[in-house]
C-alpha positions in Angstrom: 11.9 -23.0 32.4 10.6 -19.9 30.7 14.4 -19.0 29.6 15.0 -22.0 28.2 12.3 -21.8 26.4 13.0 -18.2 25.4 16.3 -19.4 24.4 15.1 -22.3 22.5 13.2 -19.8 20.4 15.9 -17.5 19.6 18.3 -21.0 18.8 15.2 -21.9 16.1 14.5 -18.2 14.7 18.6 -18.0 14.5 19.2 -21.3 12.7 15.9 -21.9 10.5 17.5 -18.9 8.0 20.8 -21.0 7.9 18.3 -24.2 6.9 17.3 -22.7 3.5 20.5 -23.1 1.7 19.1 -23.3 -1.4 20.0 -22.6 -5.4 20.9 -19.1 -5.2 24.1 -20.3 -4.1 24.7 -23.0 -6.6 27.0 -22.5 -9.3 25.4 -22.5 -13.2 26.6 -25.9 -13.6 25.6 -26.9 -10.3 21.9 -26.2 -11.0 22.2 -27.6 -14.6 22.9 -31.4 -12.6 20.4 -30.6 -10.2 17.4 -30.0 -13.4 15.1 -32.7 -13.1 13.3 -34.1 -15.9 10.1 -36.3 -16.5 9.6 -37.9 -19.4 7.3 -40.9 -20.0 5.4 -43.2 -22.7 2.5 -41.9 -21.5 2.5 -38.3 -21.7 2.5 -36.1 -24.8 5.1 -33.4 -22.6 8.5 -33.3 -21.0 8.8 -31.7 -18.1 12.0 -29.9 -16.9 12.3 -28.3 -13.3 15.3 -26.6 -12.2 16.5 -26.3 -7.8 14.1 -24.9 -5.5 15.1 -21.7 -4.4 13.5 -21.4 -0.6 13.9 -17.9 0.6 12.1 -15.9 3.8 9.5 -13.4 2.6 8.4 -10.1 4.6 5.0 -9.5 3.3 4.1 -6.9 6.1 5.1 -5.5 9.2 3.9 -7.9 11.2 3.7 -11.0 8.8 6.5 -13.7 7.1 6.4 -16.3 5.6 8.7 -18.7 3.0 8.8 -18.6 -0.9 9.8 -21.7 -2.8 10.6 -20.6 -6.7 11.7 -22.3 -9.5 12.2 -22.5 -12.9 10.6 -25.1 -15.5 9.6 -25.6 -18.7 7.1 -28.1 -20.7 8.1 -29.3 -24.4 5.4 -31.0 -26.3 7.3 -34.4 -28.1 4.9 -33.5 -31.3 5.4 -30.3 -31.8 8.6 -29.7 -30.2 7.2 -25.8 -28.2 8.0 -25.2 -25.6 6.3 -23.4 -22.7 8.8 -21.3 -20.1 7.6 -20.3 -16.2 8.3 -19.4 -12.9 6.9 -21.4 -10.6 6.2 -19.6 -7.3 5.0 -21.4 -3.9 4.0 -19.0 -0.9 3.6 -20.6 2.6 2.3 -17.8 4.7 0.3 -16.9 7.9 -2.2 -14.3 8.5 -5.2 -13.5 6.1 -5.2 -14.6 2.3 -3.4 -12.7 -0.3 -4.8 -13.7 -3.4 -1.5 -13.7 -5.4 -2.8 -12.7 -9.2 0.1 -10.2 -10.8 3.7 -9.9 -11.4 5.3 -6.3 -11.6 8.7 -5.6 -13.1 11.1 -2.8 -12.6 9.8 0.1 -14.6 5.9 -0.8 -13.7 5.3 -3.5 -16.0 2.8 -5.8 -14.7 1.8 -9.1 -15.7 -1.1 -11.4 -14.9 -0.4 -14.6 -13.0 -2.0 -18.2 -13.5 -3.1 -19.5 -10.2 -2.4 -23.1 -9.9 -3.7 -23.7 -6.5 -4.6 -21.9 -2.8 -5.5 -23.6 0.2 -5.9 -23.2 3.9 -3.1 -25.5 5.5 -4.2 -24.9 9.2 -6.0 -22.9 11.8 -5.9 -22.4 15.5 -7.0 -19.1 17.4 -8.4 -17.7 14.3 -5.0 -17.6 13.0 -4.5 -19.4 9.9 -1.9 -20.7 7.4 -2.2 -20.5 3.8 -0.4 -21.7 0.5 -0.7 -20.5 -2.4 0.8 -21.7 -6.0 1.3 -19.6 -9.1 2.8 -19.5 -12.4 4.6 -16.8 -14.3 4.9 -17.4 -18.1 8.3 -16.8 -19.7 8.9 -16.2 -22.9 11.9 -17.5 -25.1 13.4 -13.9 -24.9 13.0 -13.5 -21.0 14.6 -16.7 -20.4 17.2 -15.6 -22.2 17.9 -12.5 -21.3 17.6 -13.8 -18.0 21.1 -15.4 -18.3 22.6 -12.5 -18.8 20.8 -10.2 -16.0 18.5 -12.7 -13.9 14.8 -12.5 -13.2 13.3 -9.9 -10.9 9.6 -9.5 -9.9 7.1 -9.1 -7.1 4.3 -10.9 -7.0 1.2 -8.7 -6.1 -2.2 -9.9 -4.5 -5.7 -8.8 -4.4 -5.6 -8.1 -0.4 -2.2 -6.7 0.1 -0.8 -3.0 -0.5 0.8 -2.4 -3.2 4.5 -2.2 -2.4 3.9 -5.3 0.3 4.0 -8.0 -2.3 7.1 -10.8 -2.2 9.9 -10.3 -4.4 11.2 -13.1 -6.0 14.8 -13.4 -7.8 16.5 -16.2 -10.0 20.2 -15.2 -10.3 21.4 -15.1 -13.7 23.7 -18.2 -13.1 20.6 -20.5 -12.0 18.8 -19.4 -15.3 22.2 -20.2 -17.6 22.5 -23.4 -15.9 18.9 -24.1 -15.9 19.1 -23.5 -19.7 21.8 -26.0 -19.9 20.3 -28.7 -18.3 16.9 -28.8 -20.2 19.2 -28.7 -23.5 20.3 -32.1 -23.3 
């Protein structure tokens, strides 16, 4: 009994990876017909969200956990601006994080809005949290993310520094994410 179960384990820990296919591996034009939109009559904003790209996370030696990211942006139908992000969900177990900051290669850090954090369950005094955050993009660095992709890690309050989760759009998500929020 305890081998299969052993075995069972292993099966699941060996397969769950293979699970998360996901938009890194989408071609630009396949994420541009994947870009979802919502517009109604009853809200001054469109909203455009691109594929969720689910990828494993290491946040410590002895913690995982999954990262959902995406891109998306808001255009107000008066005004016509537009407002660019990253939108980052972190399932994970262990203590809470407190996800606040975004660093970029060469140092640069950047504050992040926190759209929500919650406790999802606990048994054993082991628990499992989400959290949900927002990194603002400007016109530029969505552009210049279609040339070279986006690279950060997000940092939190109760983690070392170099522990935090890095997160990646390929260059050919953000071109095709650009394409399908331009028509």
């Amino acid at each position: 009994m305890k081998m299969r179960q052993f075995i069972l384990c292993i099966s699941i820990v060996c397969f769950l990876p293979s699970c998360a296919s996901n938009a890194v591996k989408m071609s630009a034009s396949e994420v541009a017909e994947h870009v979802t939109v919502k517009n109604s009559d009853f809200d001054s904003t469109i909203l455009y969200e691109g594929p969720r790209i689910k990828s494993k996370a290491t946040l410590s030696f002895f913690e995982s956990g999954w990262v959902d990211s995406w891109l998306r942006t808001v255009k107000d139908k008066n005004t016509g601006i537009t407002a660019h992000g990253v939108y980052v969900v972190i399932d994970y177990t262990g203590n809470w994080r407190y996800y606040e900051s975004a660093s970029f290669s060469g140092g640069k850090t950047r504050k992040l809005k926190v759209l929500d954090r919650r406790v999802n369950s606990c048994s054993n005094g082991i628990c499992n949290f989400t959290e949900q955050v927002l990194l603002s993009l400007s016109q530029g660095e969505l552009n210049a993310g279609s040339k070279a992709g986006i690279t950060f890690r997000i940092n939190g309050k109760k983690i070392a520094r170099n522990q935090g989760s890095e997160i990646t759009i390929p260059a050919d998500y953000v071109v095709g994410f650009i394409s399908g929020t331009s028509g």
